[in-house]
Each structure stands twice: as C-alpha cells, then as structure tokens.
PAMARKE-716109 format. One record per atom (N, C-alpha, C, CB): x, z, y. Coordinates in steps of 0.001 Angstrom, whole numbers, padded with zeros to 6 digits, always signed. Glycine has a CB too. Layout:
<rs>
XZY...
</rs>
This chain:
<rs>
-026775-088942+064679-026060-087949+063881-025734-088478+062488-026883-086671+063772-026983-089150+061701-026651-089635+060468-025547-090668+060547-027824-090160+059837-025162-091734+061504-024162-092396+061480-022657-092043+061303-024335-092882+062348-022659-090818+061374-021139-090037+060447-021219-090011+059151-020808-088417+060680-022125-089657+058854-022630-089198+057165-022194-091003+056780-025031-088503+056828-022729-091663+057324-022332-093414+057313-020903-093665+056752-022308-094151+059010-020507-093552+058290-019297-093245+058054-018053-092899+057220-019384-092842+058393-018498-092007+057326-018101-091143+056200-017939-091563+054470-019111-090131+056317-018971-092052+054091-019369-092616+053015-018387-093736+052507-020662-093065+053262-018784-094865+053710-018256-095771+053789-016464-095654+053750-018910-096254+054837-015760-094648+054108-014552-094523+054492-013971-094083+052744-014406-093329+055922-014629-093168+052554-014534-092742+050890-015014-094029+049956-015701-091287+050498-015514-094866+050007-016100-095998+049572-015085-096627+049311-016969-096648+050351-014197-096829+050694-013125-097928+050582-011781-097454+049735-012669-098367+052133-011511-095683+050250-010298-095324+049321-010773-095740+047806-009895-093569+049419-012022-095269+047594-011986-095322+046113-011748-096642+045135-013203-094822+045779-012315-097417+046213-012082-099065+045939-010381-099464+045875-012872-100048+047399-010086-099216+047282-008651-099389+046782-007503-098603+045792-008128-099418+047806-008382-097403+045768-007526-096325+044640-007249-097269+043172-008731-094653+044149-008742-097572+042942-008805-098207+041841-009915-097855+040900-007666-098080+041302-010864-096803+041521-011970-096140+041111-011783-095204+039660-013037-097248+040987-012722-095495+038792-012513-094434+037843-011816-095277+036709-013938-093623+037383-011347-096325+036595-010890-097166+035611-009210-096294+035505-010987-099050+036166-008655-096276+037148-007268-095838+037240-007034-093912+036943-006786-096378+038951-007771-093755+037703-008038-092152+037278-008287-091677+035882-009240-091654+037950-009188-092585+034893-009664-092379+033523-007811-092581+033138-011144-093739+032788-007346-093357+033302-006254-093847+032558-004942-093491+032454-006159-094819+032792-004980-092432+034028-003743-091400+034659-003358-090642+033550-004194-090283+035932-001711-090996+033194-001012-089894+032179-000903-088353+032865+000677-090445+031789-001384-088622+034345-001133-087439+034756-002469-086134+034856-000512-087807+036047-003627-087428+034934-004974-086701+034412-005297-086271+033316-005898-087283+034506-004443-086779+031981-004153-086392+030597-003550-085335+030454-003493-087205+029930-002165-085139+030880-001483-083465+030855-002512-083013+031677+000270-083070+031579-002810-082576+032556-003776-081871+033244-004872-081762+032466-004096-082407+034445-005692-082301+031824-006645-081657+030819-005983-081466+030125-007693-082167+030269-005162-081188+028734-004329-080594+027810-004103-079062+028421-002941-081504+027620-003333-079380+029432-003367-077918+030504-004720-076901+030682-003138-078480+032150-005576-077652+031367-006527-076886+031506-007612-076571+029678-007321-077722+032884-007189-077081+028316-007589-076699+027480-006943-075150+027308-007449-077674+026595-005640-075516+027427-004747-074452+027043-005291-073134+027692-003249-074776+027496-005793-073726+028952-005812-071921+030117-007601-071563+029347-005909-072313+033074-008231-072675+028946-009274-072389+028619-009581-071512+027491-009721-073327+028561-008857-071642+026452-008532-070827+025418-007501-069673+025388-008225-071603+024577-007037-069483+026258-006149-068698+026841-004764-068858+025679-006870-067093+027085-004517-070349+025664-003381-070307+024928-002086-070197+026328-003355-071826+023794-002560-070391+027176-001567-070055+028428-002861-068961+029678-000857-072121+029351-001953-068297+030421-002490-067358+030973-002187-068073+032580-001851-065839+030476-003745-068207+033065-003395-069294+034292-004857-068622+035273-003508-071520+033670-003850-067617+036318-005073-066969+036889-005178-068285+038455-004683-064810+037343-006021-069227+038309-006302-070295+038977-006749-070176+040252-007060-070930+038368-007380-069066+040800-008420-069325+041514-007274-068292+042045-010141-069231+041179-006151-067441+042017-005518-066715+042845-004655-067591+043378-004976-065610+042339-003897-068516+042040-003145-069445+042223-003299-070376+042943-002926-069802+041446-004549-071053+043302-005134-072236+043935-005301-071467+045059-006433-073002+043310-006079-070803+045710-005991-070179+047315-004476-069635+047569-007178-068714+047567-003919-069185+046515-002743-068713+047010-001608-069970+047899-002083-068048+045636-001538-071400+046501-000319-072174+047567-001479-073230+047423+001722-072661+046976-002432-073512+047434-002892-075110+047689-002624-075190+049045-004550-075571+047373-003531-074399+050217-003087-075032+051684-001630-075273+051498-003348-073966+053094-000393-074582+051314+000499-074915+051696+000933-076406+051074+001222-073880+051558+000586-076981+049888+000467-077968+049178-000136-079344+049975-000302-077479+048092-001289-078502+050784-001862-079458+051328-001499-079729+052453-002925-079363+051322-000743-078765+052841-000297-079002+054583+000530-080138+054774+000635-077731+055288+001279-079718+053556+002692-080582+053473+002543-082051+053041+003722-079915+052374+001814-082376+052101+001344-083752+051801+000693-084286+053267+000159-083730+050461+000088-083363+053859-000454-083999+055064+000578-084859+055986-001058-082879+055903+001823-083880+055758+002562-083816+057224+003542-085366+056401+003746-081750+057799+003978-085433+055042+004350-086120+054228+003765-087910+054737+003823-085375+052868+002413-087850+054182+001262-089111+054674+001036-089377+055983-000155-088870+054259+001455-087963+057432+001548-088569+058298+002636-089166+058581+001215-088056+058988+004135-088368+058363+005253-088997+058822+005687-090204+057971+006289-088031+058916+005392-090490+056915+005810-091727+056484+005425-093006+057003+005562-091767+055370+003827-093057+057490+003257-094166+058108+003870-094220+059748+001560-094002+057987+004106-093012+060295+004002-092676+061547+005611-093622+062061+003863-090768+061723+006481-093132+060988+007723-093802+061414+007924-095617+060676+009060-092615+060820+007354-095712+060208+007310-097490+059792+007014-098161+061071+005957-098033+058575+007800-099313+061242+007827-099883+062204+007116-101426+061888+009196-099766+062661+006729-101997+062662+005950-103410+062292+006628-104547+061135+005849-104269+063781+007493-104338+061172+008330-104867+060149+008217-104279+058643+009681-104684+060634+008644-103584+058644+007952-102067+057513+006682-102875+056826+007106-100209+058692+005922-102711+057872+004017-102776+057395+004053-104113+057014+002559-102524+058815+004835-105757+057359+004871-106840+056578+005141-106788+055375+005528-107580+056957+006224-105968+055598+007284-106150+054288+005684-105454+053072+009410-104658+054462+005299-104477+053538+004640-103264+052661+003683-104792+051964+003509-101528+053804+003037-105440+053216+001573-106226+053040+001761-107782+052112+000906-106642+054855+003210-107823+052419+003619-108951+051471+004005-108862+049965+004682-109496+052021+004312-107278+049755+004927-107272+048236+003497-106244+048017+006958-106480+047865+003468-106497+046690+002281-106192+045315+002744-105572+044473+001703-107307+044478+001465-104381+044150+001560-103364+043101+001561-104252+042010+000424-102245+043045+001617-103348+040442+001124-103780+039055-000264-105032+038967+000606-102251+038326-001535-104192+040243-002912-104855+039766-002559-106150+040903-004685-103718+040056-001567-106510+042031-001805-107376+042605-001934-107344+044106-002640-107721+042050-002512-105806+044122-003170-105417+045166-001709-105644+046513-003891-103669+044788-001418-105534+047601-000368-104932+048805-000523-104004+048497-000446-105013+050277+000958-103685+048396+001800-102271+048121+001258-101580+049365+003708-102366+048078+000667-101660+050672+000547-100640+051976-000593-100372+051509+000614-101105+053627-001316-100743+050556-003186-100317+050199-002747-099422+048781-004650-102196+049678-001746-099640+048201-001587-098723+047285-001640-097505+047198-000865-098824+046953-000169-098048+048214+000669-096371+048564-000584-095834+049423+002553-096384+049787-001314-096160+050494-002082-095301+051363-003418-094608+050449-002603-096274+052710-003508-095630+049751-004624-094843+048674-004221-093934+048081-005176-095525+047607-002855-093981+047086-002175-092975+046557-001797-091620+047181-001211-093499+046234-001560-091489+048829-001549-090569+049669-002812-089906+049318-001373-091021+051017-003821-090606+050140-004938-090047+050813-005694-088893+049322-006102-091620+051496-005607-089938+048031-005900-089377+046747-005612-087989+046456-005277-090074+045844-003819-088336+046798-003793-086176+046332-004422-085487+047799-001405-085172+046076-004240-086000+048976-005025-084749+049470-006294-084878+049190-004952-084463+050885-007053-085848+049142-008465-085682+048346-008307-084597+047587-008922-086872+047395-008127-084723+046577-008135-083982+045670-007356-082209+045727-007599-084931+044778-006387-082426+046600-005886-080991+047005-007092-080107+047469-004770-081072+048250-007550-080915+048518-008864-080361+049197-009689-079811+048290-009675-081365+049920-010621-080672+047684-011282-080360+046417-010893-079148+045693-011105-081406+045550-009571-079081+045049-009288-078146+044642-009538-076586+045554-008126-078548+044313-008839-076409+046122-009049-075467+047051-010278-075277+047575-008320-075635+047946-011349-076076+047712-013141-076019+047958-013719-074924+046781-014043-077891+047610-013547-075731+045235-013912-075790+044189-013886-074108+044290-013112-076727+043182-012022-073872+044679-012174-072217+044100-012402-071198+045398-010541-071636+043199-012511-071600+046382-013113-071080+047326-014686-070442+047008-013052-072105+048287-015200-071265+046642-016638-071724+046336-016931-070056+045143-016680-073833+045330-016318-070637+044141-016748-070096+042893-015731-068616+042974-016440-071308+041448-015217-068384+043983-014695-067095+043839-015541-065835+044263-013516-067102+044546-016645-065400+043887-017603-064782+043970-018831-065031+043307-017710-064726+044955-019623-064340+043550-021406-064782+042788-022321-065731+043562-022546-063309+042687-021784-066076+044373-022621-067399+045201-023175-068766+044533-021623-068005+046271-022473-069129+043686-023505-070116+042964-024447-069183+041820-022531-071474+042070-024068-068187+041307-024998-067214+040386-026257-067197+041010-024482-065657+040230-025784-066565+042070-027141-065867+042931-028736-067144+043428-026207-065187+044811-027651-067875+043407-028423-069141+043966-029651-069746+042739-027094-070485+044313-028495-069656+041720-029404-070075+040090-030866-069290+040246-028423-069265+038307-030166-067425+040422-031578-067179+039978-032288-066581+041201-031666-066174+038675-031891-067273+042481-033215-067041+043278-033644-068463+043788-033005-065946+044611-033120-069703+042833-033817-070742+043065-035188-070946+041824-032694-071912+043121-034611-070218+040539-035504-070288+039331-035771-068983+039020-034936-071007+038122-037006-068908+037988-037713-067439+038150-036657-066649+036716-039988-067522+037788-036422-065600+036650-035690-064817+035715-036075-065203+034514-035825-063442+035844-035429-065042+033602-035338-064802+032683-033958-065747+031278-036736-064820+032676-034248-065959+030373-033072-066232+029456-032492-067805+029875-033625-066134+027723-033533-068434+030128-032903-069807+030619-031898-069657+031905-034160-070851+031062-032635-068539+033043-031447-068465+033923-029933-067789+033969-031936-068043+034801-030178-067126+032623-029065-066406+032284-027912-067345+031437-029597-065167+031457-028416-068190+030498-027784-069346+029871-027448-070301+030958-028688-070009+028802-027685-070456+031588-027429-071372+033176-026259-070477+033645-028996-071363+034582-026501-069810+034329-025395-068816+034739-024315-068884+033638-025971-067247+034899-024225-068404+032719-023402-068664+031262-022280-069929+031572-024663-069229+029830-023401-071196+031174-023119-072435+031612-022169-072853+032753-024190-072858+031861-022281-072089+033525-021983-072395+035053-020306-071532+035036-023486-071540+036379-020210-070646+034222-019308-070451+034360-017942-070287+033636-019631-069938+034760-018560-071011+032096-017900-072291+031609-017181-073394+032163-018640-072838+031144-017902-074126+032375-017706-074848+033042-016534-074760+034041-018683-074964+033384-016506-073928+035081-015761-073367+035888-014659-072713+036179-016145-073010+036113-014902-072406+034180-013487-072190+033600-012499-072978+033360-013514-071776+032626-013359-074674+033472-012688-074912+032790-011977-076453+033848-013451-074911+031327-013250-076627+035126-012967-077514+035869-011528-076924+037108-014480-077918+036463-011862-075526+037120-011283-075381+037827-009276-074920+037981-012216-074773+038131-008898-074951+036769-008090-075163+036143-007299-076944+036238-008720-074653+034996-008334-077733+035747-008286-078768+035917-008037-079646+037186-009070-078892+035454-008788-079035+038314-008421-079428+039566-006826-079045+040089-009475-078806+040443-006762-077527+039714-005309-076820+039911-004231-077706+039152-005277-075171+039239-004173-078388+038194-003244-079032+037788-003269-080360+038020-003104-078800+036705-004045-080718+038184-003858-081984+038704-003870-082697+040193-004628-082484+038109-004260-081490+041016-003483-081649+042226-001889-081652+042161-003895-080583+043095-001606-080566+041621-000358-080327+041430+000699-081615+041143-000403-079403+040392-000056-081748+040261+001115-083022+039257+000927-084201+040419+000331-083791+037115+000008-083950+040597-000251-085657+041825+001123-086003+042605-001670-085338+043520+001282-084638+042816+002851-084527+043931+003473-085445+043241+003958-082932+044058+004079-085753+041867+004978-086870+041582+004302-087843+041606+005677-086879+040456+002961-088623+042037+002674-089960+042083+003325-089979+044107+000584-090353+041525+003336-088798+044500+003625-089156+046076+005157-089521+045936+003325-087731+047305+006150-088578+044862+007194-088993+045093+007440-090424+044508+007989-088066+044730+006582-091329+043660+006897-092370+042925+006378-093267+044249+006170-092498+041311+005413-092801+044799+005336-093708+046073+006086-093543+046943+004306-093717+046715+007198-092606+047308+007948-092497+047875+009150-093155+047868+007941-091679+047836+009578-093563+046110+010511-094459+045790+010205-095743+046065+010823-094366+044601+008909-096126+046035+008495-097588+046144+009160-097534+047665+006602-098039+045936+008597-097291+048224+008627-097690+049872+010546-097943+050002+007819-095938+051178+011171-096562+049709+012502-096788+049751+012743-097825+049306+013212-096004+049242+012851-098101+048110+013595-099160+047667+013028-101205+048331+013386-098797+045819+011834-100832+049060+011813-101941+050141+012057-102029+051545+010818-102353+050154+012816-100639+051454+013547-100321+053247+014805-101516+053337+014546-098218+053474+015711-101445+052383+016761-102040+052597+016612-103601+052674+017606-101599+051672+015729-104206+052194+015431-105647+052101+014520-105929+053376+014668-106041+050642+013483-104281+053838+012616-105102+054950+013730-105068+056495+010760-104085+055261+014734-104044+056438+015837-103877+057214+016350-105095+057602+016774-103141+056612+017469-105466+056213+018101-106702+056251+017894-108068+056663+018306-106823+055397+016383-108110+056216+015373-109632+056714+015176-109808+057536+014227-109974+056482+015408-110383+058681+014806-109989+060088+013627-111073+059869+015940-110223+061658+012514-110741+059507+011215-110925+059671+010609-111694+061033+010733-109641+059544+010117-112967+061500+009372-113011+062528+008354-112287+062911+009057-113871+062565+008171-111488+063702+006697-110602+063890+006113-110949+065277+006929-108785+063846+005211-111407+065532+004626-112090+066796+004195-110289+067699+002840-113461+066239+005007-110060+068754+004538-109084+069639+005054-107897+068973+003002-109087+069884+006581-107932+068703+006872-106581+068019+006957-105533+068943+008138-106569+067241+006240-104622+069016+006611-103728+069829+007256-102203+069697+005681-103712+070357+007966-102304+068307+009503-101301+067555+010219-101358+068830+010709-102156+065968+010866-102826+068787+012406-102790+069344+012113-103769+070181+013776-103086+068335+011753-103466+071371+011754-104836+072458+013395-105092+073293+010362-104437+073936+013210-103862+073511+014940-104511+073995+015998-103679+073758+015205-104792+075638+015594-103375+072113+016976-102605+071373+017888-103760+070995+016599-101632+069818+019008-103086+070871+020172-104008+070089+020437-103868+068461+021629-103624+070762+020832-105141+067975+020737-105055+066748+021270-104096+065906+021038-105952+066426+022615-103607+066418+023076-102404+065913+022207-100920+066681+024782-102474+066220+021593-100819+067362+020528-099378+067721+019645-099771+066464+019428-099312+069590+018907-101104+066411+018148-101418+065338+017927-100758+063986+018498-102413+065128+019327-101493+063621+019809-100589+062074+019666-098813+062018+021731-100891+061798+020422-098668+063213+020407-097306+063143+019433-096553+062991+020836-096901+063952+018046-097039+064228+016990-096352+064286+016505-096550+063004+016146-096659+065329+016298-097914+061820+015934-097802+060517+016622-096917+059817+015983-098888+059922+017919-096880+060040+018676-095792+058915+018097-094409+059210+020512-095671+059095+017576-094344+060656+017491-092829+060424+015853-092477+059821+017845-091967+062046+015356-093336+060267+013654-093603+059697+013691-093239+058071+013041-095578+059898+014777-093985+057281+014614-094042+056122+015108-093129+055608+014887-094951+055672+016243-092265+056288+016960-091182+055752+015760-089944+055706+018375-090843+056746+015030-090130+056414+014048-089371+056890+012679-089351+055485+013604-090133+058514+012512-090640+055295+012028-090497+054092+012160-090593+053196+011540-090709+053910+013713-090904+052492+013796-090574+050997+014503-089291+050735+014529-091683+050216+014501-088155+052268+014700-087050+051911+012670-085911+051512+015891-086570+053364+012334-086504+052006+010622-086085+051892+010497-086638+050152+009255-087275+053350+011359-087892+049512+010987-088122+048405+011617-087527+047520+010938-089172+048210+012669-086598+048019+013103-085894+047202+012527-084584+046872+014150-085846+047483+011728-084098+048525+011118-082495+048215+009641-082481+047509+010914-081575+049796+009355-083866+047111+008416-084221+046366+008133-084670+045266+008068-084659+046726+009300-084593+044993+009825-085410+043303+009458-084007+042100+012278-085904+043248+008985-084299+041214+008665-082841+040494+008949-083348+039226+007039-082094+040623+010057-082089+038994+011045-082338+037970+010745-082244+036502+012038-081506+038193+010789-083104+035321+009847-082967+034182+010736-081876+033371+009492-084513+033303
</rs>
C-alpha cells in the first residue's frame, strides 16, 4: 500500500525539479501580482469573496486546463516531441520538460486552490484546534491565527491559479511557433508510427489541422492584461 504514497512522492519530486522548485516560483511576476492582490482583498482595499469565487469557477478552470494538457500532448506526433526535446528553454532545460512542468503546475495548483477553500469553508479546522488542545486563550489566539492566515492564503491561491492561465497560454505560443519548423523539417525518426503510409501532402494537412487545433486553445487561454 505504502508504495503509492512512494510513488506519489517521487512523481511530485520530479515536477518540482523540473518546474524549477522554489527559486522559479519565488521569482514569478505572476506570484508577485497575486500577493499585491491578495494584500488588497486582505485589507479590504478590494472586495474579493474567494471561497464563493474559488468553488464557484475553479473546477471549471480546472477541467479545462486538464482537457488543454491533455489535448496538446495527445495530438503531437513523434516528430513534435524531437523537435520539443531538441530546442531549450531560458535555463537550458528541453522545451517538452518545460512546457509539461508548466502544465502540470497550474493544475497543481488549481487543485490546491479549490482543496484549500473547500477545506476552510466551515469550522472544521476550528473544531479540530480545540478538541485537539485543552480550552482556553491560547486556543482561541490559534483559532484567531488560523484564520488570518486564511484570509489571506486563500485569496492568494485564487489569484494565482488564475493568472497561471497566461503562463499556459505563453506555453502555448512556444509550442506554436515550433510547429512550423518541426512540420517543414522532415526529421529522421527511427519507427515513426504518426504517418506510416500517409502521403506527404495528408502529412501537412494532418499537422495543419493538429496545430490549428492548438493555437486556437492558445487563444482561449491567453488572458488579456
């Protein structure tokens, strides 16, 4: 049984590694507006009811990034995945470890979000405080604490899921703009099994429609400043 928990670990281990861990996340302009944001709702210099807002569209947020991260990989063809494994982000890394990290990241984090206010939308962590510790002022300052805090993370999660959507559409541009070059190249690929006995013009086509396919997804994902 524990060998999932393994698993598991290990699988989150590797996104985070290839994400870029907390060096890239600390450094996100987009994790920056998102706290500025969540100061604002904290002080109620903006009025941001989160936890209606976050159950209200995160699944749908999340559905769609899902369906987004599946169909983009789903329609790349072996050629695609060279082209992806041969060209390099900013740090160096293959652009196919980028972009898949960059996927998997906002729904990480979509998830999260939507947990977070699931969670705290009721007295369930309260209750827990003070029938894990015996009454009195410390458990009440805890409680206090707790929902501080909560004011202020959870806000924070809500916007920065949100905004993530334009790192999907910036990964969305990447990929496009190496459709037309991985198209054009005809690549050796040992055992392609895309196009075994398509013709070069079905070829193109089936790429044109692959790609039409996803730089229209990069458009319903592009979030407008």
């Amino acid at each position: 049984m524990f060998r999932q928990y393994g698993g598991l670990a290990f699988a989150i281990k590797t996104y985070w590694k290839d994400y870029g861990g907390w060096k890239d996340v600390i450094q996100s302009p987009i994790l920056h507006v998102s706290i500025l944001l969540s100061v604002a709702a904290y002080f109620s210099l903006i009025i941001l009811d989160w936890r209606t807002l976050t159950i209200g569209m995160m699944p749908t947020i999340l559905g769609f990034s899902l369906a987004a991260y599946a169909i983009t990989f789903s329609l790349m063809g072996s050629k695609m995945h060279v082209a992806l494994a041969r060209a390099q982000d900013g740090s160096g890394k293959p652009l196919v470890i980028s972009v898949n990290a960059t996927f998997f990241h906002n729904v990480f984090i979509q998830a999260l979000a939507l947990s977070f206010a699931v969670l705290s939308n009721g007295p369930l962590i309260s209750i827990i405080l003070r029938r894990s510790l015996s009454a009195g002022t410390f458990v009440d300052q805890l409680v206090d604490i707790e929902v501080a805090v909560g004011s202020f993370v959870g806000p924070l999660l809500l916007c920065y899921a949100v905004l993530l959507l334009f790192s999907s559409g910036l990964a969305m541009f990447r990929l496009g703009r190496l459709a037309p070059a991985s198209v054009a190249t005809p690549t050796a690929v040992a055992n392609d099994a895309d196009l075994p006995t398509v013709a070069p013009e079905s070829a193109r086509e089936l790429y044109g429609i692959r790609w039409t396919i996803i730089r229209t997804l990069a458009k319903v994902l592009k979030v407008d400043g």
